[in-house]
Each structure stands twice: as structure tokens, then as C-alpha cells.
C-alpha positions as CSV (number, residue, x, y, z in Angstrom):
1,X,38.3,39.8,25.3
2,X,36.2,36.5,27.0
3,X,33.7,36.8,24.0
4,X,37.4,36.3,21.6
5,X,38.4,33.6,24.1
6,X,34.9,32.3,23.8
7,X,35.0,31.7,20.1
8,X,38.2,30.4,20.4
9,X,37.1,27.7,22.8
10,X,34.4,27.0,20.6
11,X,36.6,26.8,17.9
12,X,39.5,24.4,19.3
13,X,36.2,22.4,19.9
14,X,35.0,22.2,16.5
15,X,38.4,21.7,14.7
16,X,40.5,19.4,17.2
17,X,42.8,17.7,15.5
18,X,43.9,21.0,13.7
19,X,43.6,22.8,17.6
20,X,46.2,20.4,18.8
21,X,48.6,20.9,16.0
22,X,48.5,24.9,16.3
23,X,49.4,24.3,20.2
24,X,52.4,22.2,19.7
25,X,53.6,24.7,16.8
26,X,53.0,27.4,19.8
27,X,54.8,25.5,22.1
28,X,57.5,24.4,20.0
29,X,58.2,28.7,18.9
30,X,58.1,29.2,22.9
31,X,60.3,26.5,23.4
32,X,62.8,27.5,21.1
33,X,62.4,31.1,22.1
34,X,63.3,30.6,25.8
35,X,66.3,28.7,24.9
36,X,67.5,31.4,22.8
37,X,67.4,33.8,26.1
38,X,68.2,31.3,28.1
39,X,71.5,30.9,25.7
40,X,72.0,35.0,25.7
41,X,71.6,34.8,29.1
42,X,74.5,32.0,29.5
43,X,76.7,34.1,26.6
44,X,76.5,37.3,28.8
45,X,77.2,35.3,32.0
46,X,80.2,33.7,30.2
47,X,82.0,36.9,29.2
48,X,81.5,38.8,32.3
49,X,83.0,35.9,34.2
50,X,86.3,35.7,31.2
51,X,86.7,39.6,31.8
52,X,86.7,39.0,35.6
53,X,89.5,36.3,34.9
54,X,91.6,38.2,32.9
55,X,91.8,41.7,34.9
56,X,93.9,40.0,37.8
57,X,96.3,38.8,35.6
58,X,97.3,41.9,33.8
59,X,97.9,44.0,36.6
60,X,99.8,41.2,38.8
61,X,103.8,41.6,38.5
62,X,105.4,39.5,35.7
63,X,106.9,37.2,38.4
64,X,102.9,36.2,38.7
65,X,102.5,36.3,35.6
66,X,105.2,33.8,35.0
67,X,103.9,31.5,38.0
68,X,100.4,31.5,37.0
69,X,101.3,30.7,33.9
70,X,99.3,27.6,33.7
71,X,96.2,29.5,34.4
72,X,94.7,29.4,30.5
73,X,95.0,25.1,31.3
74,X,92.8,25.5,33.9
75,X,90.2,27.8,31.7
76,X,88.6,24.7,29.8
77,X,87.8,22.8,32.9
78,X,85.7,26.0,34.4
79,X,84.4,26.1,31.2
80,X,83.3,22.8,30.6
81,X,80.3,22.2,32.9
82,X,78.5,24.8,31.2
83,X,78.5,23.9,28.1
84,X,77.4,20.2,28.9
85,X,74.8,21.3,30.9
86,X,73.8,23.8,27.4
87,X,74.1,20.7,25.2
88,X,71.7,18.4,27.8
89,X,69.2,21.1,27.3
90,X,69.5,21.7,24.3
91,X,68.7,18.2,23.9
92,X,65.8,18.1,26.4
93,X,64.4,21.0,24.1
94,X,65.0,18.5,21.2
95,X,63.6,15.5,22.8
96,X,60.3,17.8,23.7
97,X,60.0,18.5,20.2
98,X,60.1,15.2,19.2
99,X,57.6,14.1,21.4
100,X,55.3,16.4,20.5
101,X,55.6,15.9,16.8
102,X,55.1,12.4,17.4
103,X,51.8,13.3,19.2
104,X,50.9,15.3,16.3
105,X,51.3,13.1,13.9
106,X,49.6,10.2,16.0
107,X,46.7,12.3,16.4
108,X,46.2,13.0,12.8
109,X,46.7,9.0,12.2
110,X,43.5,8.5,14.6
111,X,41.5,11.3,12.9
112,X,42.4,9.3,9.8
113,X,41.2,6.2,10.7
114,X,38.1,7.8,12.6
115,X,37.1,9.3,9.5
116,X,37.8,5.6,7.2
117,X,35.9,3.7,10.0
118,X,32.9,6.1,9.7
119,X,33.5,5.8,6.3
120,X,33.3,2.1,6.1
121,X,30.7,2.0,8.3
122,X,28.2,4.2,5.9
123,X,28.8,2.2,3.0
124,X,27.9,-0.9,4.8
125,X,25.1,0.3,6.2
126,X,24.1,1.8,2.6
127,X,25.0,-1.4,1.2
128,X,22.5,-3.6,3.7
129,X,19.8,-0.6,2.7
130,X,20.3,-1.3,-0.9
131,X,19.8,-5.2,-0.5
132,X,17.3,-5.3,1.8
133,X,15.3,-3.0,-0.5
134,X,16.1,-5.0,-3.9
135,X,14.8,-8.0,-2.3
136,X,11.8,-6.6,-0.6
137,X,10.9,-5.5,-4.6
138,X,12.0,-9.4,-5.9
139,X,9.5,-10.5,-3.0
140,X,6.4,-8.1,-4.4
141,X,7.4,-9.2,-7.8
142,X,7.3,-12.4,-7.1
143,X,3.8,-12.3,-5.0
144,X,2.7,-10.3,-7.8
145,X,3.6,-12.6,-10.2
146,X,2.4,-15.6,-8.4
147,X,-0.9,-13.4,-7.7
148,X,-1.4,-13.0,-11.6
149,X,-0.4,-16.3,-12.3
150,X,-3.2,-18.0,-9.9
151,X,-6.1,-15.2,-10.9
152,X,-5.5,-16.1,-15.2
153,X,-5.6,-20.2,-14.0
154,X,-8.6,-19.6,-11.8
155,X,-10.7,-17.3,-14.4
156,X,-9.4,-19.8,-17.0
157,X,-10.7,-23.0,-14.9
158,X,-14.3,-20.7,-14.5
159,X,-14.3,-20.7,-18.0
160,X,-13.5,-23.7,-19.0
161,X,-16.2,-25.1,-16.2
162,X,-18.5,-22.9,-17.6
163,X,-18.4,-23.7,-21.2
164,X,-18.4,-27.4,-20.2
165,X,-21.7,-26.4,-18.3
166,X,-23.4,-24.7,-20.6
167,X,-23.2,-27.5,-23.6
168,X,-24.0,-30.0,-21.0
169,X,-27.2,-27.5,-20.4
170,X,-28.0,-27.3,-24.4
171,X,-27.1,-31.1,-24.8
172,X,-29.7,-31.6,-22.0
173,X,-32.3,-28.9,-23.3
174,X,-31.9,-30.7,-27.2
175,X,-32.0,-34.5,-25.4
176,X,-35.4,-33.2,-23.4
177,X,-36.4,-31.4,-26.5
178,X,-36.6,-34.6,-28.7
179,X,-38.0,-36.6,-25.6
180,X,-41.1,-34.3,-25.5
181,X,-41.4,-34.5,-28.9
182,X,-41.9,-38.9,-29.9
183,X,-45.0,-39.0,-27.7
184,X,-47.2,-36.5,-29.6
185,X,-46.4,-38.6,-32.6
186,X,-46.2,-42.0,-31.2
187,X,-50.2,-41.0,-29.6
188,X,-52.0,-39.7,-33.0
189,X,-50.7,-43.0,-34.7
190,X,-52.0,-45.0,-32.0
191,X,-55.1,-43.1,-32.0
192,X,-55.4,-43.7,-35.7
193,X,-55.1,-47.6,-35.7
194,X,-57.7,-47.5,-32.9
195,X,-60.6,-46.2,-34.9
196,X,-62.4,-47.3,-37.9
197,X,-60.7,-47.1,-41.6
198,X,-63.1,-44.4,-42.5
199,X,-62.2,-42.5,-40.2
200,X,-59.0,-43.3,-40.2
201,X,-58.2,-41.1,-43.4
202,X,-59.9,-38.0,-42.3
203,X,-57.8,-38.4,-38.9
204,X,-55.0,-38.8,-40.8
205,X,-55.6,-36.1,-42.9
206,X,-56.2,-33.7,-39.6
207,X,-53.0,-35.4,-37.8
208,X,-51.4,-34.5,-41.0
209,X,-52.0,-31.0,-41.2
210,X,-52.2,-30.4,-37.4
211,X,-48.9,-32.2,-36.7
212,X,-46.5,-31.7,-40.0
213,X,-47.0,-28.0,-40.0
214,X,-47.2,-26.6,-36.7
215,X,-44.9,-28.9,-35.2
216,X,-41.5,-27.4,-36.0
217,X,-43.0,-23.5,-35.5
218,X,-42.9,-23.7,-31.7
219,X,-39.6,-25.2,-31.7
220,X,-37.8,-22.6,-33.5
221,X,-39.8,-19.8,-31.7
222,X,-39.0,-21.1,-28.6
223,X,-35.6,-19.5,-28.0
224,X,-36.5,-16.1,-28.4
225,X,-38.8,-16.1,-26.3
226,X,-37.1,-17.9,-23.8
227,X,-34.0,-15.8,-23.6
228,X,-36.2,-12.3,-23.8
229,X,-35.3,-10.2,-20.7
230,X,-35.2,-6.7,-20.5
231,X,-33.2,-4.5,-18.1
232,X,-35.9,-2.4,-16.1
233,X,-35.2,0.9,-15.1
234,X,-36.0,2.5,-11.7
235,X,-36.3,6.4,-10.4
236,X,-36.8,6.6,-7.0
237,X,-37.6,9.4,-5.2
238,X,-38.7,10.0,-1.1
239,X,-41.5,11.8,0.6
240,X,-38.8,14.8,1.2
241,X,-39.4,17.1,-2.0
242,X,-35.6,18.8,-1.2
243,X,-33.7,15.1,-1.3
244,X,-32.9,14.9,-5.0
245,X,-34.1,11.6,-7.1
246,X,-31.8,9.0,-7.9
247,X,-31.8,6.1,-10.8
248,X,-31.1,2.1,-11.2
249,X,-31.8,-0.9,-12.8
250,X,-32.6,-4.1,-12.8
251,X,-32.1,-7.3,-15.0
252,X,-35.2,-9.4,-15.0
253,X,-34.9,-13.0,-17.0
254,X,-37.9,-14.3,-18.9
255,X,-39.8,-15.6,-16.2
256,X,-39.5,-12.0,-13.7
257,X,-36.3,-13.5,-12.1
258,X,-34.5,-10.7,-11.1
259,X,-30.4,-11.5,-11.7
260,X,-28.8,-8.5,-10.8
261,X,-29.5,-4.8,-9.2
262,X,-27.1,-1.8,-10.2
263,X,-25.5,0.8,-8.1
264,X,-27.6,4.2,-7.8
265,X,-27.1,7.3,-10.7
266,X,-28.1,10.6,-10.6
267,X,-29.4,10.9,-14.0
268,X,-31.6,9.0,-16.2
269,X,-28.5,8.7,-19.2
270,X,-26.3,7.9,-16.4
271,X,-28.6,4.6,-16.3
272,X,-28.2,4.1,-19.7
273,X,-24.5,4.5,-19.8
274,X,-24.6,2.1,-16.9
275,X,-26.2,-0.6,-18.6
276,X,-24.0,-0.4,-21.5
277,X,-20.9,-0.7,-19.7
278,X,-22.5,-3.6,-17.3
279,X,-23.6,-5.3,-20.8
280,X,-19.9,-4.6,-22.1
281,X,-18.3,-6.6,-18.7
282,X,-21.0,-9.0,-19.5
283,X,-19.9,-10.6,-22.0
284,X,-16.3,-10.5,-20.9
285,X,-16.9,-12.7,-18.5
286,X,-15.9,-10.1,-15.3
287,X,-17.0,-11.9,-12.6
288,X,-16.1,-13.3,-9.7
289,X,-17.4,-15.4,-7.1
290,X,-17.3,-14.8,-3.6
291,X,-18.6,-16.3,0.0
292,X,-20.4,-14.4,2.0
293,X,-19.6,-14.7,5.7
294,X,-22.9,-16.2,6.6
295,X,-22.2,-18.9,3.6
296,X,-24.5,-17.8,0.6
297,X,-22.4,-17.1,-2.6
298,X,-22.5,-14.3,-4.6
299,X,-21.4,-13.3,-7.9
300,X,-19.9,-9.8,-8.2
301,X,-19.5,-8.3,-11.9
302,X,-16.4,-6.0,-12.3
303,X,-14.9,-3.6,-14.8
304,X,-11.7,-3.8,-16.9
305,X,-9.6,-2.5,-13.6
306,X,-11.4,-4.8,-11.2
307,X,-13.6,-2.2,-9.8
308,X,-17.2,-3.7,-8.4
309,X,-19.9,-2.4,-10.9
310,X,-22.6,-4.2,-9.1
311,X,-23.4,-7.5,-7.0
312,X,-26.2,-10.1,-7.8
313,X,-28.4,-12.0,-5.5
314,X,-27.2,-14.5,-3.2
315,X,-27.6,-18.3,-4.0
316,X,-27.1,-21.3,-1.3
317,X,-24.7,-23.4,-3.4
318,X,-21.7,-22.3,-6.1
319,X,-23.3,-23.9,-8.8
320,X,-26.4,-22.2,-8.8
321,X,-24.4,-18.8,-8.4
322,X,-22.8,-20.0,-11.6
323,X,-25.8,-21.0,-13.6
324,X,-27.1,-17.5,-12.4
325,X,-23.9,-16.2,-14.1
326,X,-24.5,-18.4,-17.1
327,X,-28.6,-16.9,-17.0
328,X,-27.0,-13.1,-16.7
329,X,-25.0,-13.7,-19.8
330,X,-27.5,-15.0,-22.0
331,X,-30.3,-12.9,-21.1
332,X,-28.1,-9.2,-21.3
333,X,-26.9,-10.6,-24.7
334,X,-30.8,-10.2,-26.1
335,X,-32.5,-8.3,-23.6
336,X,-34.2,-4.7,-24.6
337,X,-34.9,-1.9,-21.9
338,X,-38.1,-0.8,-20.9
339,X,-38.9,2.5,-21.7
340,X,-41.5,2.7,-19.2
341,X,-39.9,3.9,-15.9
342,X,-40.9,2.7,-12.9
343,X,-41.8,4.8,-10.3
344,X,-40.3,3.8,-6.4
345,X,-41.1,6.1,-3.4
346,X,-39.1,5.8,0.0
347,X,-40.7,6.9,2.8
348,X,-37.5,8.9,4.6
349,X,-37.3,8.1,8.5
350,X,-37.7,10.6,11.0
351,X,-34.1,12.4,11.5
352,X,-33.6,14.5,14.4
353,X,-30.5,13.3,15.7
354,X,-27.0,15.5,16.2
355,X,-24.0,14.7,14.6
356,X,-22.2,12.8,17.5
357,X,-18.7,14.6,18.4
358,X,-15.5,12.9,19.4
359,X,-13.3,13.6,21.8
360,X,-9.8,13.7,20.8
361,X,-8.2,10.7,22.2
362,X,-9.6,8.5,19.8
363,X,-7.9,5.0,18.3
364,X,-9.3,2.8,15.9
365,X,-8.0,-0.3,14.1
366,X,-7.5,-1.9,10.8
367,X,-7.3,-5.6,10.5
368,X,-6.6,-7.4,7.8
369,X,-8.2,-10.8,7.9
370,X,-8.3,-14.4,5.6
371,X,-11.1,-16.8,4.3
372,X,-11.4,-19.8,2.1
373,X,-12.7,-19.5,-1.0
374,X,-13.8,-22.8,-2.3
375,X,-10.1,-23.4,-1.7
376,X,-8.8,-20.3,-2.4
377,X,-7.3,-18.3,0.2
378,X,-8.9,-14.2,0.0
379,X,-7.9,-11.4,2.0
380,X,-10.4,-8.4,3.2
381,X,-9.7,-6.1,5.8
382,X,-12.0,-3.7,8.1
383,X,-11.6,-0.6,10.6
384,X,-13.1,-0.5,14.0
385,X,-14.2,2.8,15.6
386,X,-12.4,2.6,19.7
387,X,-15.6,1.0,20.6
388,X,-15.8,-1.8,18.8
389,X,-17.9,-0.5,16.1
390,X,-17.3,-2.2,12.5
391,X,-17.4,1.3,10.3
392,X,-16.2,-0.2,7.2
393,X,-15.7,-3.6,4.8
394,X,-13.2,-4.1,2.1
395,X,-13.4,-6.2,-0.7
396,X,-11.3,-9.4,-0.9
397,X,-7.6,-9.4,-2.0
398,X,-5.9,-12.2,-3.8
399,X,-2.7,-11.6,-1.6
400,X,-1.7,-10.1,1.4
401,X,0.4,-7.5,0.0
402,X,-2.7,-6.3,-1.8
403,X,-4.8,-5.8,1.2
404,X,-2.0,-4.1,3.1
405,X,-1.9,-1.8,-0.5
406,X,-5.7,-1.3,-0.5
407,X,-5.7,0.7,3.0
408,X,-3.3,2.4,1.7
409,X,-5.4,3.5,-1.1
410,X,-8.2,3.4,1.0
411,X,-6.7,6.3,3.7
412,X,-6.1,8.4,0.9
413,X,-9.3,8.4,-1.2
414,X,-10.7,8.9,2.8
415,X,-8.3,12.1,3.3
416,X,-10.1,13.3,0.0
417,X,-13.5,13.1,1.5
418,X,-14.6,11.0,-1.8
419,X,-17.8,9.8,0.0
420,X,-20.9,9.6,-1.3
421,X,-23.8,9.1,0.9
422,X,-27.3,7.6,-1.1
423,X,-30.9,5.9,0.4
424,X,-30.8,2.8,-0.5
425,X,-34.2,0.8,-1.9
426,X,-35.3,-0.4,0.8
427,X,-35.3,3.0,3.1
428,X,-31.6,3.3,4.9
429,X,-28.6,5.0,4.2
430,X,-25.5,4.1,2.9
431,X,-21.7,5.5,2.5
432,X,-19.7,4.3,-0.7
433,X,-16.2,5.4,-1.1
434,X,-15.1,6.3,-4.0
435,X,-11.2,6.7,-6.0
436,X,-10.8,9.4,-7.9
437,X,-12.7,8.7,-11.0
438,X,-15.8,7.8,-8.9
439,X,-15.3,4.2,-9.3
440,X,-16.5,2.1,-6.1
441,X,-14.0,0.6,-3.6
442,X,-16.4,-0.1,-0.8
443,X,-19.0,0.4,0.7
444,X,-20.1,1.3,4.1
445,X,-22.5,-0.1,7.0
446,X,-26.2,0.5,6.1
447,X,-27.9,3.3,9.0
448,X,-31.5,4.6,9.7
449,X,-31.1,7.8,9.3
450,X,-29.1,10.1,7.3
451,X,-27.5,11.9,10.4
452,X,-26.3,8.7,11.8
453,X,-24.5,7.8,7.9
454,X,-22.9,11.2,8.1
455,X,-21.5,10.5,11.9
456,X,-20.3,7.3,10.7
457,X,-18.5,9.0,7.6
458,X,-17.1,11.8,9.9
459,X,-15.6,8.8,12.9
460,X,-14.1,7.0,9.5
461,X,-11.8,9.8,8.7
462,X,-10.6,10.3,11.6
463,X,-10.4,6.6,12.6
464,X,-8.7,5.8,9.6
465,X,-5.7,8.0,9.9
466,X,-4.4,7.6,13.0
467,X,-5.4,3.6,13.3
468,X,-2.5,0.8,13.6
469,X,-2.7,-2.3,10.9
470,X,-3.4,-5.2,13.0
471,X,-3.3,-8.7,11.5
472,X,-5.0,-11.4,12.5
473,X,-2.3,-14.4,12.5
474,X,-4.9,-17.5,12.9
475,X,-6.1,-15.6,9.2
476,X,-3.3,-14.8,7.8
477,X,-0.4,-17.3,8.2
């Protein structure tokens, strides 16, 4: 019985409205139900009391009789109270119902409106979702837009600078060209007049046939051999026969300049591939020029999806960077490969360090920071270990939305574990992280040993989760 009262309470508690309006039914069926025995009661009461009138009367003489006559007048007023007082509550029972129904129905009108205000109060706050998330996409759009728009004007402007370079450069190089070439002439006549007549024809005759002839050979000869690089090719191996021997190359000009350095491969046709797809972004034109924090520039040469194929050297101003660029696209044009491999061996340092554990209450950061670039404003971004370590360097962003995007992209290709640790040339290790067709997106701090690259790898995953983006706003506003 207190478990069915139990549920009932629960019940009532659940379904209110409909609670209350099942109680004042009850009440009203009691109501009515005790003024039905309350009227039987009053009926009963009524006729016992008539009987008890009309016994003394019929055995009373007919003289009585005669002077009670009157008696039936005086029936109605006995009578009287009792049903007024039946009629007042009767209508008390009325006026009860009525009240009660009127409660009813007011509590369904406030259940009603409860439910519309809730309603009301959804849609709007659906409504302001909606909005606010239509113009957060108008604002990337836009950005995006805006982003696309600057990066086609600026690699347009590169261009056009560069073209307008380069036919200075062969206006200057066909101007110097004819220069060099009036004295050698302008001498063997003078030379000529200077000496006797009979001598003068057999000079002339050996002026004629030294100068007519050979002149013009050297000039036309000159640009092949002036343009002739080749792209060198590297397999370096270390002093530890179980670390396995990795591949790059090199683009050398004409004169042993060296104009860019490749990323490492694993294979010796990976190298070749490798310098087909660097020759291929070559003459594109995918580069970009960037300023190193300690103010050299750099040119980095990218794929079709803006991925960093390789980096060349670094140059003090931005022109020479771009007559670097300039150099890199003529020579890769003609440029044949070496067949000969060169040989490199690293001497590996001494490792016998542990992998360095962390405690769990660990809390790194991301910050996302700004630069100029000759007037261009570039975003990069890097996560700290908790003690102030740099662990990793992103490369630059044309907006801000794109930064905050490449951490994003970033934590998940670090979730993956697409790391890839590699000895560099000149004897330390390295991280690069990788997406997930292997193309680079950055690349870690260099380390001595290859224990230490592996502890840095191991603090960036779990930095990288759990770490807050913090912006810097003297960068970024």
C-alpha cells in the first residue's frame, strides 16, 4: 500500500496540471455525494416529524379537530426554514464547484502559457544560434576571400618584379656584352696603324682570321655553359651499421654555388622523384619569401597545396633572395644530375640517455604570434612544454583564422603519431611532422642525441592536447 501511494505521489508530481484536475473531479463526486445523504438525511427527518404532527390530530375529539383547524396554516412556516437552509447549501455546494472549476481551468491557462513561453523562448534562442553561426561563416568567407585576394596580388606583384628584373639582368648582361667587345677591335686597328705598311698586311691578315672567326664562337657558347648546373645527389650514412642510410640533394649553379638543399629520402628513386617534382614547382614559380627572426631572408619552394618541399640558403637583403630565386630557376631548367653519388658519413653522438618521464600534471601552451613581412602582416604559432621549452615552430599564415586552423590540423596529425625522426647533415637530430600523405608541416627543434629528439616528440603529444591557445595581442591586433 505506501509503495502504490508512493507512485502515486510521484505521479501527481510528474503530471501536475492533470493531478489537480483529477482532485477537483474527486472533490466535486464527494461533494455532491454528501449532499445527497445530507438531503436523505433531511427527507427522513422531514417525514418522521409530518407523521408525528398528524397522529395527535386524529385521535383528538372532533371539537379539536374543529378548533385546531388552522393547524395545516401553520405547517408551511415549520417547514420553511428547512428548506432555505437546503437551498443555501445547495448553493454553497454550487458556489464550491464553481470555484474549483475556475481553478481548473486557470491552471490549465498557466500550463498553456508556460508551455508557449518555453516555446518562444527556444525559437529565439535557436534563432540567435542560427545568426550568429551564418555570420561567423560570412566572416571566414570573407577573410578567406580577402586572404586569396592579397596572396594572387602579392605572387602577381613577385612576378611582375621578377620579370622586370630579369630583362633588366639580360639588358645589362647584352649592354656589358657589347662593351667588352669594341676594345678588342678598337686595339688590333690601333696596333695596325702603329707598325710599318709591310707589316701591316700580314697583321691584318692575322687580325683577320684571329678576330672575324673566333669572335662570335665564344659568344654563342657562353650561355651554356654559363647556365650548366647539375643537381648533386647525396647518401649519407653514420658510423652505426643498424641506423639505416638516407638520401638528398643539392642544386649547385655553375660556379659550385649551392641554391638549395632538399629534405632527406629513404631511397635512391625517392631522390629522383624528388627532383622532378622540385624541378616541376620550379618553374611554377612556388615560392615564397620569408624573414627569418634573426633578419636574413629566405626563400621557401612549395608544392601545388602549399606544402614546404625544401628551404634555400639565407641571404642578408630581399633582393638577393630574389636573384637567388631568379638563379634557381634558370639553372634547374638546364641542369643534368650527377650520377656519381657522393658519399657523406655522420659520426652519431654518444647516446646514453633515458627517455625523460612526465608527471601528469603537465600544461603547455600554444601561441599564436604576428611579424611583418616586408609589409605584410604573417602569422606562425608555437607550443611551449610547462617549462618554458620551445618544442615546436609553425610555418607562417596569411591570416589569423589560418593559424588558429593549422593547430588544429597540427593536434591531429600529432594524435596520429605522423613523426618522423632523421640526422640531419651536419650530426643532430630532428622531428618533422608529417599530414597524412607524408607531406611536411613542420619541423621540430634540432637535438644531440637521438634519445633527447624522441623525449621531445613524446612531451609534444602530450603538450599539444591538453594546451590552451594563447594569443599574443601586441602580435596580433
Amino acid at each position: 500500500m505506501k509503495e502504490f501511494i508512493q507512485n502515486c505521489k510521484t505521479w501527481a508530481l510528474a503530471n501536475k496540471p492533470l493531478a489537480i484536475v483529477i482532485v477537483a473531479a474527486a472533490a466535486i463526486i464527494l461533494i455532491a455525494v454528501i449532499a445527497l445523504i445530507a438531503k436523505a438525511a433531511k427527507g427522513k427527518k422531514a417525514k418522521k416529524a409530518k407523521k408525528q404532527t398528524v397522529t395527535p390530530v386524529a385521535v383528538a375529539d372532533a371539537t379539536a379537530v374543529k378548533a385546531t383547524a388552522p393547524a395545516p396554516a401553520t405547517t408551511p412556516t415549520t417547514t420553511q426554514p428547512v428548506n432555505d437552509k437546503a437551498a443555501e447549501e445547495k448553493a454553497a455546494r454550487l458556489a464550491v464547484l464553481e470555484r474549483l472549476e475556475q481553478e481548473r481551468l486557470a491552471a490549465e491557462r498557466e500550463e498553456e502559457e508556460r508551455i508557449a513561453a518555453e516555446k518562444a523562448e527556444q525559437e529565439r534562442i535557436e534563432a540567435e544560434k542560427a545568426a550568429a553561426e551564418k555570420a561567423e561563416q560570412e566572416r571566414i568567407a570573407a577573410e578567406k576571400a580577402a586572404a586569396e585576394k592579397a596572396e594572387q596580388e602579392r605572387i602577381a606583384a613577385e612576378k611582375a618584379a621578377a620579370e622586370k628584373a630579369e630583362k633588366e639582368r639580360i639588358a645589362a648582361e647584352k649592354a656589358a656584352a657589347k662593351k667588352a667587345a669594341k676594345p678588342k677591335t678598337t686595339t688590333a686597328k690601333t696596333t695596325v696603324k702603329a707598325e710599318p705598311k709591310k707589316e701591316e698586311k700580314s697583321t691584318t691578315r692575322i687580325t683577320g682570321t684571329s678576330t672575324a672567326a673566333p669572335a662570335p664562337k665564344p659568344a654563342a657558347k657562353a650561355p651554356s655553359k654559363k647556365y650548366s648546373g647539375k643537381w648533386t645527389i647525396f647518401k649519407m650514412t653514420t658510423d652505426n651499421p643498424d641506423d639505416e642510410e638516407t638520401f638528398f640533394f643539392e642544386l649547385r649553379a655553375s660556379n659550385g654555388e649551392k641554391l638549395l638543399s632538399s629534405e632527406e629520402y629513404t631511397s635512391y628513386n625517392g631522390v629522383l622523384k624528388g627532383i622532378e617534382t622540385h624541378k616541376t614547382n620550379i618553374e611554377k614559380g612556388n615560392f615564397r619569401i620569408t624573414l627569418s627572426k634573426k633578419g636574413d631572408y629566405i626563400f621557401k619552394l612549395l608544392s601545388g597545396k602549399n606544402m614546404l618541399l625544401c628551404m634555400g640558403e639565407k641571404y642578408p637583403t630581399r633582393a638577393r633572395c630574389e636573384s637567388a630565386i631568379e638563379s634557381t630557376k634558370r639553372f634547374a631548367a638546364t641542369a643534368v644530375i650527377d650520377e656519381k653519388v657522393q658519399e657523406q658519413v655522420i659520426k652519431v653522438p654518444v647516446d646514453d640517455e633515458a627517455l625523460e618521464e612526465l608527471a601528469d600534471g603537465y600544461n603547455g601552451k600554444w601561441i599564436i604570434n604576428s611579424a611583418e613581412n616586408e609589409g605584410d602582416k604573417v602569422f606562425f604559432f608555437e607550443l611551449y612544454a610547462n617549462n618554458g621549452e620551445k618544442l615546436l615552430s609553425s610555418e607562417e599564415y596569411t591570416t589569423y583564422i589560418g593559424a588558429v586552423n593549422g593547430i588544429q590540423t597540427h593536434k591531429t596529425n600529432i594524435e596520429k603519431g605522423n613523426f618522423r625522426i632523421s640526422l640531419t647533415k651536419r650530426g643532430d637530430y630532428i622531428y618533422k611532422l608529417l599530414n597524412g600523405n607524408g607531406q611536411l608541416l613542420c619541423l621540430g627543434e634540432h637535438y644531440k642525441t637521438k634519445s633527447r629528439c624522441q623525449s621531445a616528440v613524446e612531451s609534444v603529444k602530450r603538450f599539444a592536447k591538453n594546451s590552451p591557445v594563447l594569443t599574443d595581442p601586441e602580435h596580433t591586433k
